[in-house]
C-alpha positions as CSV (number, residue, x, y, z in Angstrom):
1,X,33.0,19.0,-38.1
2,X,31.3,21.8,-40.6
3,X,27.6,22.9,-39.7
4,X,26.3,20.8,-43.1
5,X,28.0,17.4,-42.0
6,X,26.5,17.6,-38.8
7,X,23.0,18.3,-40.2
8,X,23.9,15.6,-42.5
9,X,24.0,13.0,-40.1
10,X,21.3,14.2,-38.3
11,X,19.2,13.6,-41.6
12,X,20.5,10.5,-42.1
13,X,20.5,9.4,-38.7
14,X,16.0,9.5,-38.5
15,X,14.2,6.0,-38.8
16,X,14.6,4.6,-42.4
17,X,12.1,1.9,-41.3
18,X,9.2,1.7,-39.0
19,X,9.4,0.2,-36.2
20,X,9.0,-3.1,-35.0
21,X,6.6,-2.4,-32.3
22,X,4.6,-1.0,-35.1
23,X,5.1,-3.3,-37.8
24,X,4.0,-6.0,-35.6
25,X,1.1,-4.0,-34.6
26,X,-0.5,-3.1,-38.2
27,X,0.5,-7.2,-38.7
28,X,-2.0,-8.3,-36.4
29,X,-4.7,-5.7,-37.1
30,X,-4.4,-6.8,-41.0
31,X,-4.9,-10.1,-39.5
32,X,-7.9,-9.7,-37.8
33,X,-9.5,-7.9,-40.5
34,X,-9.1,-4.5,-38.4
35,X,-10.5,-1.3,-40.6
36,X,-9.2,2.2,-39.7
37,X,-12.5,3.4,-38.4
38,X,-11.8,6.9,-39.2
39,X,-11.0,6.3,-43.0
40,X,-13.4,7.6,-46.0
41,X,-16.3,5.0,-46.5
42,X,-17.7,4.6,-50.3
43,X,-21.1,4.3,-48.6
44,X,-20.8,7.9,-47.3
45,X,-19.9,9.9,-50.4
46,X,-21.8,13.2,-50.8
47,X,-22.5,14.3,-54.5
48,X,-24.1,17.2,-55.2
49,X,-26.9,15.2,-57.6
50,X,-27.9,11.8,-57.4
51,X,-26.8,9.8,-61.2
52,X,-27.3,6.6,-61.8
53,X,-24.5,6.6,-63.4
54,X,-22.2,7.7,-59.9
55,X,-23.7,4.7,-58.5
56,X,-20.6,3.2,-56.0
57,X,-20.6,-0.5,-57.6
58,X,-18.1,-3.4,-56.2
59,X,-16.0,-2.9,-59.0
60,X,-15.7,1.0,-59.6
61,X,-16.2,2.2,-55.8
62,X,-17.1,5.8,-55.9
63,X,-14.2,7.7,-55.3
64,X,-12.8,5.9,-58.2
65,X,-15.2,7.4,-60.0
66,X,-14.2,10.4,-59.1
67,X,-10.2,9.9,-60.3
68,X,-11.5,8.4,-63.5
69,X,-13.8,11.5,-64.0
70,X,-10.7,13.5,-63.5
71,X,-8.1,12.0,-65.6
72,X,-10.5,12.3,-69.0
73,X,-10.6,15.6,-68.4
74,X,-9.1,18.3,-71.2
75,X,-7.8,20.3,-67.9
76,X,-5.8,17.1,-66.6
77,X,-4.2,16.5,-70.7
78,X,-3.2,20.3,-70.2
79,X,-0.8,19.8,-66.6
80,X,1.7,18.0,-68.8
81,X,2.1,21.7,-70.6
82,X,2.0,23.6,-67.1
83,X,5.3,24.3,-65.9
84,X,6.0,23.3,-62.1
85,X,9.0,25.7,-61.2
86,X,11.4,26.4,-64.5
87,X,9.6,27.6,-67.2
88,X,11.7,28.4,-70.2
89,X,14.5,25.4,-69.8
90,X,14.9,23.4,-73.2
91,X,15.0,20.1,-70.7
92,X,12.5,17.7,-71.0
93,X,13.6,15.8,-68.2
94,X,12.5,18.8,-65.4
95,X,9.4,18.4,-63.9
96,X,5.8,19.5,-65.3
97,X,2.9,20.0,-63.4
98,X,1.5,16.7,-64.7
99,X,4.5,14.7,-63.3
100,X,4.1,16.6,-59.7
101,X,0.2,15.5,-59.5
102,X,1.2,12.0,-60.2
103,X,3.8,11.9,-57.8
104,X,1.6,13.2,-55.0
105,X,-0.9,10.5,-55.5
106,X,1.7,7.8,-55.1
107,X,3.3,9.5,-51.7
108,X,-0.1,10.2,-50.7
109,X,-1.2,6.5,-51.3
110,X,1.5,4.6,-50.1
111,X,1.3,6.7,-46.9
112,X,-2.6,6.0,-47.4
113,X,-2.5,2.7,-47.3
114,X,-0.3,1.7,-44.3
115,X,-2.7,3.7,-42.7
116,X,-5.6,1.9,-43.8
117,X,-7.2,4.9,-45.3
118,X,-9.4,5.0,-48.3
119,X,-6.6,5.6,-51.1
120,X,-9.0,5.2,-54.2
121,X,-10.0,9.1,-52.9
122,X,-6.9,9.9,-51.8
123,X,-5.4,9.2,-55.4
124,X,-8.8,11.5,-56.7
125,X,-7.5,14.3,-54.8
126,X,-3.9,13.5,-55.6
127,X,-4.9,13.6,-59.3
128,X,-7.1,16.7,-59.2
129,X,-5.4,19.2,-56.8
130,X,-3.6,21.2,-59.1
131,X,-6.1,21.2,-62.1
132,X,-7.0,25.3,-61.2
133,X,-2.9,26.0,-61.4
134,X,-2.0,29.1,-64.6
135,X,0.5,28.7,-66.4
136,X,4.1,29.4,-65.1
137,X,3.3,28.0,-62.0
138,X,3.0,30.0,-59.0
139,X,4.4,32.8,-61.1
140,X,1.3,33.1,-62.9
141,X,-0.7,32.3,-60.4
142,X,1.0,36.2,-58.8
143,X,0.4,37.6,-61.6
144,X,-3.5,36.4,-62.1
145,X,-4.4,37.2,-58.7
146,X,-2.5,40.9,-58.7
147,X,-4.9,41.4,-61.7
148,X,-8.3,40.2,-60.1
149,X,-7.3,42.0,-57.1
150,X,-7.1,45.6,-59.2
151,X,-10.4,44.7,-61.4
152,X,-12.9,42.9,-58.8
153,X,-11.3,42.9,-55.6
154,X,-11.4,39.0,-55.1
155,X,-8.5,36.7,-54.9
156,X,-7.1,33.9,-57.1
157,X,-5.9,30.7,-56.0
158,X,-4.9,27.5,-57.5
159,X,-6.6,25.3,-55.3
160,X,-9.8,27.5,-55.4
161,X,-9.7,27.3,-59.2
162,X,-8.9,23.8,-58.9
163,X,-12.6,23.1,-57.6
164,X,-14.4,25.0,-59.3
165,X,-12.6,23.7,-62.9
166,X,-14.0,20.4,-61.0
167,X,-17.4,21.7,-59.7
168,X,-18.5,24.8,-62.3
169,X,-16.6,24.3,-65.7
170,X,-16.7,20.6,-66.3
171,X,-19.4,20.1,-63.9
172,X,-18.5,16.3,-63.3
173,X,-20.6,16.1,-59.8
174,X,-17.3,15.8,-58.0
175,X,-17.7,14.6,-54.6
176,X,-17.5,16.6,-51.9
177,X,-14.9,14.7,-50.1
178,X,-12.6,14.6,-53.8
179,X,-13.3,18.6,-53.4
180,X,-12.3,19.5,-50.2
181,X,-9.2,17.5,-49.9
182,X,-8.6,19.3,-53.5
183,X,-9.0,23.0,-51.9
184,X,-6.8,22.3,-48.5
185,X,-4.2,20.8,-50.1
186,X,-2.1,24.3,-50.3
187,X,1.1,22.7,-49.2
188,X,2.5,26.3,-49.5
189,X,2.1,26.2,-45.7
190,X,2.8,23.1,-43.3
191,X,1.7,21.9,-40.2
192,X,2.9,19.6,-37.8
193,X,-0.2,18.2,-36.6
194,X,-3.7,17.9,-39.3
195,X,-6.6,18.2,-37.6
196,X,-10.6,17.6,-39.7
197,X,-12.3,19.8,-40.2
198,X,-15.9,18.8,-39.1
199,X,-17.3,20.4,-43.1
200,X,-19.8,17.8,-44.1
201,X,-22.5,19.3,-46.3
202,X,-22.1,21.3,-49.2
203,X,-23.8,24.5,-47.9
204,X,-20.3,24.6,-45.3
205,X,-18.7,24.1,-48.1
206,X,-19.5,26.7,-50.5
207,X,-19.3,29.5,-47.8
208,X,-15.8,28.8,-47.3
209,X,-15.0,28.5,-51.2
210,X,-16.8,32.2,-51.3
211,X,-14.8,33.0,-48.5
212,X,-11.7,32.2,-50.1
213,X,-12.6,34.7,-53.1
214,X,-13.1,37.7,-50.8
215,X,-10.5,37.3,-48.4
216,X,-6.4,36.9,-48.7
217,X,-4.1,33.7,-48.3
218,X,-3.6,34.1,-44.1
219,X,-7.5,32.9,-44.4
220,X,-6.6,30.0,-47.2
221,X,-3.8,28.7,-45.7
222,X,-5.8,28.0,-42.7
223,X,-8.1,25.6,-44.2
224,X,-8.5,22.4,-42.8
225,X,-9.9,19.1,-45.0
226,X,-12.5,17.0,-44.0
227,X,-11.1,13.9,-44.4
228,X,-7.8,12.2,-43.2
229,X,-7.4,10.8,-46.9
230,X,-7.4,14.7,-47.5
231,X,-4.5,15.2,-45.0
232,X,-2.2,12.7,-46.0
233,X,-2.7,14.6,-49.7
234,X,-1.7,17.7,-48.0
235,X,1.5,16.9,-46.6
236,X,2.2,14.6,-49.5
237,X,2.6,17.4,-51.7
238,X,5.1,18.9,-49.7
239,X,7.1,15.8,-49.4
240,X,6.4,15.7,-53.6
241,X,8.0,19.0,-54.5
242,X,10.8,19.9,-51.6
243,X,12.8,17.6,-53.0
244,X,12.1,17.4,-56.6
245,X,12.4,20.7,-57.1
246,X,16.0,20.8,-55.9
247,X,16.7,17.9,-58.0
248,X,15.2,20.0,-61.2
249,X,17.3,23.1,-60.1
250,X,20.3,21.3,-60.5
251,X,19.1,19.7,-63.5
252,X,18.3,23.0,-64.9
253,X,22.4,24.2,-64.0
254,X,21.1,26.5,-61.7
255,X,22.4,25.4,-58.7
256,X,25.1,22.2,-58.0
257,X,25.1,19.2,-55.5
258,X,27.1,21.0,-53.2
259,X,24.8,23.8,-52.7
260,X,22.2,22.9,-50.0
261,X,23.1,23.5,-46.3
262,X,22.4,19.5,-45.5
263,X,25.3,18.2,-48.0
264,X,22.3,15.5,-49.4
265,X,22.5,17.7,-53.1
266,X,19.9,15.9,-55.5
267,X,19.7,12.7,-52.7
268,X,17.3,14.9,-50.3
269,X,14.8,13.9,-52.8
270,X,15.1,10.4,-52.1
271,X,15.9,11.1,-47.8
272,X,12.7,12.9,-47.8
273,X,10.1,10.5,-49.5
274,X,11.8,7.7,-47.5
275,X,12.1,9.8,-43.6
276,X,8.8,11.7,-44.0
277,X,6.2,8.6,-45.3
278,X,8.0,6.4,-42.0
279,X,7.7,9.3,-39.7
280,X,4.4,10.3,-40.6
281,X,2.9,6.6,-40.2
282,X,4.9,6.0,-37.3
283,X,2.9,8.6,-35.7
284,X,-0.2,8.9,-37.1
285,X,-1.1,5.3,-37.4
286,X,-4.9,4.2,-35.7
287,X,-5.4,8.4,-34.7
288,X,-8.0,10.9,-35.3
289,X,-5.3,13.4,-37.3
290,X,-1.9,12.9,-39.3
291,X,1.0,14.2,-37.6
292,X,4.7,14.3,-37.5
293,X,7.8,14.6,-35.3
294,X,8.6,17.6,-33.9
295,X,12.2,16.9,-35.6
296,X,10.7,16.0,-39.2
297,X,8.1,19.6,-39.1
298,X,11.4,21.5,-38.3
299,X,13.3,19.8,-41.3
300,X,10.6,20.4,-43.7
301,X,10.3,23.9,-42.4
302,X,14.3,24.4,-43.3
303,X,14.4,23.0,-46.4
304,X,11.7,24.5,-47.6
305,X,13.6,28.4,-46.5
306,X,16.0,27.3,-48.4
307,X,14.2,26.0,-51.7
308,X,12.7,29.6,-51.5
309,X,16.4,31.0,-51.1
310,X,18.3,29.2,-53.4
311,X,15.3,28.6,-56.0
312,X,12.2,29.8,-56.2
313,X,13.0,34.1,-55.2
314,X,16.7,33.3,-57.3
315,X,17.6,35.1,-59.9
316,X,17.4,32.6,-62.8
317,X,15.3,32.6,-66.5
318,X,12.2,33.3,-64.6
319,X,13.3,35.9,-62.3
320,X,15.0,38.0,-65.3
321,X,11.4,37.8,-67.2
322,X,9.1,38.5,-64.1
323,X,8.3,42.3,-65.8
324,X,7.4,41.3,-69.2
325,X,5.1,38.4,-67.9
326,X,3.2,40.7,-65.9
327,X,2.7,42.9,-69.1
328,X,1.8,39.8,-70.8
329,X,-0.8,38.7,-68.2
330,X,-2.3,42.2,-67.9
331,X,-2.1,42.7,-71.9
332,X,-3.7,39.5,-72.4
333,X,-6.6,40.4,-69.8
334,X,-7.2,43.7,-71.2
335,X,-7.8,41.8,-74.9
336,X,-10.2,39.1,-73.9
337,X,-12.7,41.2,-71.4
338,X,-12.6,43.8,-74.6
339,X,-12.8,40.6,-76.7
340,X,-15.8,40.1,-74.3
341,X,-17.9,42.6,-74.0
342,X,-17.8,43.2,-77.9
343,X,-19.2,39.5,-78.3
344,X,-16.2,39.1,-80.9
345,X,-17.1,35.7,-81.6
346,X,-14.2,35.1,-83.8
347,X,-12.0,35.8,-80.6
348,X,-9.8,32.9,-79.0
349,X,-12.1,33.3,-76.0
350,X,-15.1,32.4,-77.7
351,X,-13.4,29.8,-80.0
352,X,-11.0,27.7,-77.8
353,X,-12.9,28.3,-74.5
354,X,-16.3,29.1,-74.1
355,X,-17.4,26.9,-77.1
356,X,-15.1,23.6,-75.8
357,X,-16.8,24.4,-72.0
358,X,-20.2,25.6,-73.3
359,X,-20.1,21.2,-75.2
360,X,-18.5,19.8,-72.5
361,X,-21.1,21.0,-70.5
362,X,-24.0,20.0,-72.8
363,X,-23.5,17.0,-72.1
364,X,-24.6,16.8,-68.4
365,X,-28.0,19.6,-69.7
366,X,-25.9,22.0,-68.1
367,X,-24.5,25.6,-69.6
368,X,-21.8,28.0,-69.1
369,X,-22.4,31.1,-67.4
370,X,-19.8,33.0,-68.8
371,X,-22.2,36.2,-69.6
372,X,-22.9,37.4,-65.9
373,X,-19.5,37.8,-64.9
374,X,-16.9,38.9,-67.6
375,X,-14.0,38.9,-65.8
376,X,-14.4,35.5,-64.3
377,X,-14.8,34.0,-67.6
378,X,-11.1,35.8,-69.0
379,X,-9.8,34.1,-65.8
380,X,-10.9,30.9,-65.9
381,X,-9.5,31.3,-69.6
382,X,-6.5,32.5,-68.7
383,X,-5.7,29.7,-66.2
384,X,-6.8,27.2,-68.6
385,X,-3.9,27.7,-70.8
386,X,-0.9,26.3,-71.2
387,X,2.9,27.4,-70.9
388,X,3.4,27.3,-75.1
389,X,-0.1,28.2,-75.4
390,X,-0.1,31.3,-73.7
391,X,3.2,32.4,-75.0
392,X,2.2,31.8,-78.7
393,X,-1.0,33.7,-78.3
394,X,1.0,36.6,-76.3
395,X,3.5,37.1,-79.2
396,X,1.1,36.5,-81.8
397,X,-1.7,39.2,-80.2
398,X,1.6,41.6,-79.1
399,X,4.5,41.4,-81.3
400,X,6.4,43.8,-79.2
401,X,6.8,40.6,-76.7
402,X,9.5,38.6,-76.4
403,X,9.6,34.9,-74.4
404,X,12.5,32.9,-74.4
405,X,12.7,30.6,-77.0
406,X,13.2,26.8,-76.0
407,X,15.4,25.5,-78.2
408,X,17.0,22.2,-77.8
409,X,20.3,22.6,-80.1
410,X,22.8,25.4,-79.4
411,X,23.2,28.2,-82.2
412,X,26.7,29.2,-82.8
């Protein structure tokens, strides 16, 4: 028997199903009214200002306040533009970041709720993890934080830009459970076991969002979340994009069923969202943490070597374009802190950023502080922008540049 058949039927061979020991178990908790004493209460939300209009009510508890805040935001419209992995395929049916953070919530909540955890802010989180990612994906999000590390020396990450689009640019007094579970959700690195945190006041929180600027990702990747509901978020976006992603790259021609070690092809997709939401309740369910099996953290571990193998370090569209995005990243950079510090109001920046931030912000009797740190304000500019966005803006500002065109009819 080859080495993929036998890890084949070692996939297929974990649970499919919980068990019945633990079926009947949540049956009679559910029963007896049993709450999971260590989910997020409504009553204990932390906000950074009291509003009247945050209020929890019985009918829009206040974490779903927080995923309604989210969704109506211009940053959440823009994820559907934000490539995931593959950014110059004329295939509409490849996944965009949009997709992803909707498909996280729903792993996150189904997991959520045989748990008994609060899944109104674990679909917040869900919905807002991802709303600090560049364009290009984690592509652009190299090349952003290469640049801030030449000019100031601080880092850039996704899920650091994530809150503070949240917290500082929309300033939609985001709670501070929504934000934590929103900057430890980098599911760039897995654990077996999730463990809280113990952060619990916003003071601990700030100091490790600072923290995250100066230092490098071996700090980030240790963060922990507060809550469980931000745990189950955490490994739910693994579980979202290990499997996708090699369903996209053989969507995209890049790579065919028959590629993967495991045999499963585009299937693993549909193994993994089934094994890891059984194995993950089977043995986390009623505990203090989420955790897995020993045999599921290995699995996830292999598959996602080879995603980074086969997929994401290959040498397809993206790859073969990696040295004129960084120009186009550094090119663009160079423009708008010139752009900047000539207050060129007729500039993009001023036009399509600071003035849609600078109302948005009105609103709340707040302003945009986009004069005391120049270079903060072409980031979060930057990182605001979409995949068609930025590239019409590159070629139009550098002719000399030249993106792949999408096109959905072959040329002869």
């Amino acid at each position: 028997m080859s080495e993929k058949n036998t890890l084949q039927d070692c996939l297929l061979s974990m649970p499919d199903a919980l068990s019945q020991d633990l079926v009947k178990r949540m049956g009679e908790d559910r029963q007896r009214g049993w709450v999971n004493p260590f989910r997020a209460q409504d009553d204990q939300v932390i906000r950074r200002e009291v509003r009247p209009g945050d209020a929890s009510s019985i009918w829009r508890p206040s974490y779903v306040r927080d995923a309604e805040k989210i969704l109506h935001l211009p940053a959440y419209s823009r994820l559907n533009g934000k490539t995931q992995v593959f950014s110059f395929r004329s295939n509409d049916d490849l996944s965009r970041r949009g997709l992803h953070v909707q498909l996280v919530a729903r792993i996150a909540r189904d997991i959520g709720r045989a748990l008994g955890l609060n899944c109104d802010l674990i679909e917040a989180i869900g919905l807002g993890h991802d709303l600090g990612h560049t364009p290009f994906g984690h592509a652009g999000e190299a090349q952003l934080n290469d640049i801030c590390k030449a000019r100031t020396g601080r880092s850039f990450f996704h899920n650091v830009h994530s809150v503070r689009v949240l917290d500082k640019l929309y300033g939609r007094n985001i709670s501070l459970q929504t934000l934590d579970g929103v900057l430890c959700h980098n599911g760039e690195y897995e654990q077996r076991v999730f463990e809280l945190s113990g952060t619990c006041d916003f003071d601990a929180f700030d100091r490790v969002v600072e923290q995250c600027y100066v230092r490098d990702f071996d700090y980030v990747k240790t963060l922990r979340p507060c809550t469980l509901e931000g745990c189950v978020v955490r490994i739910a976006d693994i579980i979202a994009y290990v499997g996708r992603d090699r369903q996209d790259a053989i969507e995209a021609g890049l790579l065919d069923e028959g590629a993967f070690e495991d045999g499963l092809g585009g299937r693993y997709n549909s193994w993994i969202l089934t094994r890891a939401s059984i194995d993950i309740v089977e043995h986390s369910y009623g505990k203090d943490r989420i955790e897995m099996s020993e045999e599921l953290f290995e699995e996830i571990r292999r598959a996602k070597r080879e995603n980074y193998a086969k997929i994401y370090n290959s040498t397809g569209i993206e790859e073969e374009h990696k040295a004129m995005m960084a120009r186009a990243f550094s090119l663009m950079y160079e423009h708008f802190l010139g752009d900047l510090k000539a207050r060129d109001t007729s500039s993009y920046i001023f036009r399509h950023h600071i003035a849609r931030i600078e109302k948005g912000l009105a609103y709340y009797g707040r302003s945009y502080d986009w004069q005391s740190d120049l270079d903060q304000t072409v980031v979060d500019y930057i990182a605001s922008m979409t995949d068609d966005y930025f590239t019409e803006l590159a070629c139009s500002l550098f002719p000399e540049l030249r993106f792949p065109r999408r096109t959905y009819i072959n040329e002869r």
